[in-house]
C-alpha positions in Angstrom: -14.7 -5.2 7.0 -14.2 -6.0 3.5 -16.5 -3.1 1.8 -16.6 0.7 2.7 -19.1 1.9 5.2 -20.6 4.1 3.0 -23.9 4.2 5.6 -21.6 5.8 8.6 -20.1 7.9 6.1 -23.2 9.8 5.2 -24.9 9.4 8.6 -21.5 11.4 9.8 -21.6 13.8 7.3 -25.6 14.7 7.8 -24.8 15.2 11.3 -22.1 18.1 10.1 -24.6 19.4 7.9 -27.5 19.2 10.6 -24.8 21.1 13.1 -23.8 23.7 10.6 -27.6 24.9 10.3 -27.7 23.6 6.5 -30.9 21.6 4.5 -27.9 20.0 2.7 -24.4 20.5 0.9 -22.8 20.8 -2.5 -19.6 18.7 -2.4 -17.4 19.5 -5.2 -13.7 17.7 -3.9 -13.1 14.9 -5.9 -11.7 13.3 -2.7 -15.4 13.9 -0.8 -17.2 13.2 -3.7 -15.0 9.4 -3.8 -15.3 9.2 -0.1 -19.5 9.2 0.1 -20.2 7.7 -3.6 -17.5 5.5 -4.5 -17.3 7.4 -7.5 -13.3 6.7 -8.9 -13.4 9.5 -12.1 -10.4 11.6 -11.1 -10.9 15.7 -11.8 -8.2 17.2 -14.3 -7.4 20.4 -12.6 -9.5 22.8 -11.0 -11.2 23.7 -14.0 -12.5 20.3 -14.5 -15.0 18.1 -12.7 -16.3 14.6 -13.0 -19.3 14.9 -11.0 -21.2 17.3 -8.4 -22.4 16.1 -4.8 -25.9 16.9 -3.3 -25.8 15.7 0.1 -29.7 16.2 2.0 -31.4 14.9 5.1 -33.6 12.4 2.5 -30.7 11.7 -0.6 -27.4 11.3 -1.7 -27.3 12.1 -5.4 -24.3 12.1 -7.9 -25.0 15.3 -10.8 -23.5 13.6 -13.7 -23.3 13.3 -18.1 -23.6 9.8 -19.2 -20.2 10.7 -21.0 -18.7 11.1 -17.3 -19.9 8.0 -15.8 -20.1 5.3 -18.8 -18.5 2.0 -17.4 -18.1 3.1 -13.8 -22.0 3.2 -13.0 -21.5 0.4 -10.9 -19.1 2.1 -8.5 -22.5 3.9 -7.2 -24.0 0.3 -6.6 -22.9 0.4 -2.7 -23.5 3.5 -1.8 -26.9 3.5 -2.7 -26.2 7.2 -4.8 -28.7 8.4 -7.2 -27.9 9.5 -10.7 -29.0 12.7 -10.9 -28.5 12.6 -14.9 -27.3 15.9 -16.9 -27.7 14.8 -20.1 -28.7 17.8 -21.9 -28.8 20.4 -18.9 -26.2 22.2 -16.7 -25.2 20.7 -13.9 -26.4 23.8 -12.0 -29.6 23.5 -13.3 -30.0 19.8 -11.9 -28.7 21.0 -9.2 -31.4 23.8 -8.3 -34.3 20.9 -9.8 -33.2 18.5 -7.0 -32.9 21.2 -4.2 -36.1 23.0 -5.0 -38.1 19.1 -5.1 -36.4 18.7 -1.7 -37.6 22.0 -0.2 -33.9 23.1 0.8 -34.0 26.8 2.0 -30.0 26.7 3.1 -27.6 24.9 0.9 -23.9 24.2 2.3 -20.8 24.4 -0.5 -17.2 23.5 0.0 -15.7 27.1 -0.4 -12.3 26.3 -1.0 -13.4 23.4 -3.9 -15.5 25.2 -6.6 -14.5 28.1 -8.6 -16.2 31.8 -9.1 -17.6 30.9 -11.9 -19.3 28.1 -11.0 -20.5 29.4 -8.1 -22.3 32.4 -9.9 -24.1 29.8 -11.9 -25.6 28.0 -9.5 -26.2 31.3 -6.8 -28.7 32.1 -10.2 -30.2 29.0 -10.8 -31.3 28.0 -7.3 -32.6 31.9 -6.9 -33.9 34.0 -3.7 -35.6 30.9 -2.5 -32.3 28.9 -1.3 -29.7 30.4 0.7 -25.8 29.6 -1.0 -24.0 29.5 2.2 -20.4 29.1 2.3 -18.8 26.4 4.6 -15.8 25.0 5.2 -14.2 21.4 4.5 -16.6 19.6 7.2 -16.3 16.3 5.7 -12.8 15.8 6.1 -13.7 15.6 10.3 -15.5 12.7 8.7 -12.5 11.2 6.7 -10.5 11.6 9.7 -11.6 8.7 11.3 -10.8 5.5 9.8 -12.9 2.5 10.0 -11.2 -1.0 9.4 -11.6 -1.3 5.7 -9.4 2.0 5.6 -7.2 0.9 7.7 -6.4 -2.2 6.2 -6.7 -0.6 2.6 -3.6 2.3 3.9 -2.1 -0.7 4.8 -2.2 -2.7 1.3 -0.9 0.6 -0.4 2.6 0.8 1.9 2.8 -2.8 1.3 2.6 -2.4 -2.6 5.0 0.8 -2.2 7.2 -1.5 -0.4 7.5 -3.9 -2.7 7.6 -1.7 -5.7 10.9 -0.1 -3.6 12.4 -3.4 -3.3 11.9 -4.3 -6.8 13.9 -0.9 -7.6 16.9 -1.6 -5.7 17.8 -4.8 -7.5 17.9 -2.9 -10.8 19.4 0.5 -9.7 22.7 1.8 -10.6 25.5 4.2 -10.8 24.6 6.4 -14.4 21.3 6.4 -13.8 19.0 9.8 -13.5 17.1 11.1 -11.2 14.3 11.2 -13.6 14.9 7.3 -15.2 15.1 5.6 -11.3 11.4 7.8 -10.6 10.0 6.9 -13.9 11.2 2.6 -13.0 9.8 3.1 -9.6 6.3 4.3 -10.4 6.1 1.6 -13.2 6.8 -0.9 -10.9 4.3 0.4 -8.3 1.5 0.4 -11.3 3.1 -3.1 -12.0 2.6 -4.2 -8.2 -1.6 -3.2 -8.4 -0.9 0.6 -7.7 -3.4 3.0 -8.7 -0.3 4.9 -9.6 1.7 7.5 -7.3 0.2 9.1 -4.8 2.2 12.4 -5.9 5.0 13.1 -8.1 8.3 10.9 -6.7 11.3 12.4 -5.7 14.6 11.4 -6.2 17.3 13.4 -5.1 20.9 12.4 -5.9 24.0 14.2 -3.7 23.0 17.6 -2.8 19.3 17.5 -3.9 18.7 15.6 -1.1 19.2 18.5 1.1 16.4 20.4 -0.7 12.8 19.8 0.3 10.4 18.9 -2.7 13.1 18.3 -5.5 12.3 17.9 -9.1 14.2 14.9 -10.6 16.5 16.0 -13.0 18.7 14.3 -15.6 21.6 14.4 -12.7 23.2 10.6 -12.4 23.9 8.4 -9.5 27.6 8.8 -8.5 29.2 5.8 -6.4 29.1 6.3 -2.7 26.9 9.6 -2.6 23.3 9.2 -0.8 20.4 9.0 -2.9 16.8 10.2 -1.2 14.0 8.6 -2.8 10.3 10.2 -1.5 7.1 8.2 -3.0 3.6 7.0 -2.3 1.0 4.8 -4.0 -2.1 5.2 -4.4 -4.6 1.8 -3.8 -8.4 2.5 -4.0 -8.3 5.8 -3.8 -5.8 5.8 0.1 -2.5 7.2 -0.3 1.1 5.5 1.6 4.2 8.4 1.9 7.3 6.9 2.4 11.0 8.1 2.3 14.0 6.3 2.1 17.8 7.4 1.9 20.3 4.8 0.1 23.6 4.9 -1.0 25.4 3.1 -4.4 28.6 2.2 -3.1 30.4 2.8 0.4 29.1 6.0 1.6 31.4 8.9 3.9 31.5 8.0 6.9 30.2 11.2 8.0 26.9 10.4 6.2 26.6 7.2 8.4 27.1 8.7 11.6 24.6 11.7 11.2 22.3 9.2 9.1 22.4 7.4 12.6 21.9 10.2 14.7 18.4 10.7 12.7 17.4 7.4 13.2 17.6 7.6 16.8 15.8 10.6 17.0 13.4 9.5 14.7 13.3 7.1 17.6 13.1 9.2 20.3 10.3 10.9 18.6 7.9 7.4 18.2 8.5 6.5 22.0 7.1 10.2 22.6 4.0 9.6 20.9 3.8 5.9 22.4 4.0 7.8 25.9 0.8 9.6 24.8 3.0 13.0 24.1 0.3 14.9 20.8 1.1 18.0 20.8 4.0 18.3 17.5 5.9 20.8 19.3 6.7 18.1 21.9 7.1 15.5 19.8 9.4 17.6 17.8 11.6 18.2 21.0 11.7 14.5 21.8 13.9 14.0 18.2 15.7 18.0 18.5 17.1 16.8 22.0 18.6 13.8 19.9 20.3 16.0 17.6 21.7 18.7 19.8 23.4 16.3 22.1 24.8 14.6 18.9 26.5 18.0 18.3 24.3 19.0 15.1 21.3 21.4 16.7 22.7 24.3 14.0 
């Protein structure tokens, strides 16, 4: 499958909606509203949004300005999303137009995705004759089944995070920060058809590596120590995560040993899940076993 399946995508969706007891939902996650429209414009912050969601038994309608959608309108093309246009009006006000033609009594929003504010607004405009119910994020029960265009698109980002990570190690060197090899790696992932990072990318020289979720700093690359390098790309909208540990030099020989004992259980842990172990606690005993026998459960 070359295209999204935009059709399964809603059908799935109105089938959560249907089970939840709704006449339809307000979707205000950027990542929902990309998922069922196709829609790319990326939110700011959580004060910011490029586009409401009405989701109903008859339509799927993007609430948008012109200013908002100018040059992406085609994006809607295969989804076969309305324009509900705001030119002019509040969002929430085209939002209570459409739900009111529709004849919605109980309208679903994503709790957790619109602010106070926002939600006042449009509790007023749709009035006492549609219900604002609360609900949580049903869609992502949706998203969590990948069909083969999402498969092979998660596939295309590691691949383009791969190569951008090769292309870094020919040019990396002793001197060079922690902020200056993050900043050559995500210009070579937006050089190899990247989106851009999937989240900020961490690199962790000597003892940052021991810290989870490091912030790059000037720090420089000294021979031999290890370098941890964390980093994603993001390809049409699907995210790869990878991690890799390297070293500049001849590393302690320490560092190799344990470095082997966490590929092994890193091992251990794989051949769990290929048995059919699921639960994490299980799987996480698989790869602790590993370590404790290797002398380093402390």
């Amino acid at each position: 499958m070359s295209e999204p399946n935009y059709s399964r995508r809603l059908r799935e969706t109105r089938k959560r909606i249907a089970a939840e007891g709704l006449d339809g939902l307000l979707v205000t996650s950027q990542y929902n509203r990309r998922y069922l429209t196709g829609f790319s414009a990326h939110d700011g912050d959580f004060t910011e949004n490029s586009g409401w969601v009405l989701v109903t038994p008859k339509s799927l309608g993007l609430i948008n300005r012109t200013f908002n959608l100018t040059g992406l309108e085609h994006e809607l093309d295969a989804s076969g999303t309305t324009w509900l246009k705001a030119d002019g009006k509040q969002w929430h006000d085209v939002l209570a137009e459409q739900a009111h033609a529709e004849g919605i009594k109980k309208l679903g929003f994503e709790k957790a995705w619109i602010a106070y504010d926002r939600y006042a607004e449009v509790k007023e405009a749709l009035g006492a004759g549609t219900e604002l119910m609360p609900v949580d994020d049903i869609i992502v029960f949706v998203r969590a089944e990948k069909d083969p265009y999402e498969i092979k698109t998660l596939r295309r980002a590691a691949k383009v995070g791969d190569r951008a990570f090769r292309r870094l190690l020919k040019r990396i060197k002793v001197g060079m920060t922690e902020r200056e090899i993050a900043a050559k790696l995500e210009a070579y992932m937006v050089d190899g058809g990247a989106e851009g990072p999937s989240f900020p990318t961490i690199v962790a020289c000597g003892p940052g590596g021991a810290t989870p979720h490091w912030e790059p700093t000037e720090r420089e690359a000294r021979p031999g120590e290890p370098i941890l390098i964390d980093f994603g790309v993001k390809v049409d909208g699907y995210c790869s995560d990878s991690t890799r540990t390297i070293c500049l030099g001849k590393p302690d020989a320490q560092l190799v040993e344990i470095y082997h004992v966490v590929r092994r259980a890193q091992d251990a842990a794989v051949a769990a899940l290929e048995r059919g172990v699921r639960r994490g606690r299980d799987v996480h005993a698989a790869a602790a076993e590993v370590i404790e026998k290797a002398g380093y459960g402390d």
